[in-house]
C-alpha positions in Angstrom: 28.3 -7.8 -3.1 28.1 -7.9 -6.8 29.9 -5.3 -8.5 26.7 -5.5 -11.0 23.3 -7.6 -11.1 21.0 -8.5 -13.9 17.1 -8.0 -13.8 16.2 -8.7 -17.6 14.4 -11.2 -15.7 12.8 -10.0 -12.9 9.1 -9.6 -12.0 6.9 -6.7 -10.4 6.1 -7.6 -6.5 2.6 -8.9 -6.9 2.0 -8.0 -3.1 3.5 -4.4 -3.8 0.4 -1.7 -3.4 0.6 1.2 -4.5 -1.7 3.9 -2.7 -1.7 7.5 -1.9 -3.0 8.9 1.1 -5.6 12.0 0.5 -7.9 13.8 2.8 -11.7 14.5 1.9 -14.6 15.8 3.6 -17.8 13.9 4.0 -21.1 14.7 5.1 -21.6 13.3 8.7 -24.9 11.0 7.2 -22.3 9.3 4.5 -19.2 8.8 6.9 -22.2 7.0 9.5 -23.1 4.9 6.7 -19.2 3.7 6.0 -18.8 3.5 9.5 -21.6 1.4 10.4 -20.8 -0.7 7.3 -17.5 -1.2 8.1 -18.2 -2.5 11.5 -21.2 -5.1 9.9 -18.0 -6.3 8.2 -15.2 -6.0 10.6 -13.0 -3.5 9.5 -12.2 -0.2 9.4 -14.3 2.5 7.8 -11.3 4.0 5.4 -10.4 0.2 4.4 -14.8 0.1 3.3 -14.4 3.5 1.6 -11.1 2.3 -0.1 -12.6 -0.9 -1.3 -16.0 1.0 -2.9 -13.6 3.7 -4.8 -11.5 0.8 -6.0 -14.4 -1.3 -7.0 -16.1 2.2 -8.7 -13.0 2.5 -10.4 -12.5 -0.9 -11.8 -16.1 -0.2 -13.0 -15.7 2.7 -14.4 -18.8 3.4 -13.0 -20.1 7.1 -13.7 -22.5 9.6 -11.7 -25.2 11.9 -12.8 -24.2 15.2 -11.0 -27.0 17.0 -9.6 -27.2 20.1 -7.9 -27.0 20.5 -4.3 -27.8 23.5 -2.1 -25.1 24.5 -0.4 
């Protein structure tokens, strides 16, 4: 093993993702939705939910907030 190694030239992984793992409550009518549109697609409902965030994100997509009875 090198006693020192030089990464002036090195690269970030391309493949490397980043991701954090959160947990959130949804109303049993959304998580159905994600669910049933997950399995249309062929994979899981958190990878759907993922994806739609990410894509909302890349957006920057913004929502009128309404009030909801609680």
């Amino acid at each position: 093993m090198k006693a020192e190694y030089d990464f002036s030239k090195a690269i970030k992984n391309p493949y490397y993702n980043a991701s954090n793992q959160i947990s959130m409550s949804l109303s049993q009518e959304t998580l159905k939705y994600f669910k049933d549109l997950a399995k249309s697609k062929g994979v899981s409902f958190e990878e759907i939910i993922a994806l739609f965030l990410n894509d909302c994100a890349r957006k920057k997509l913004d929502i009128e907030l309404k009030e909801v009875a609680s």
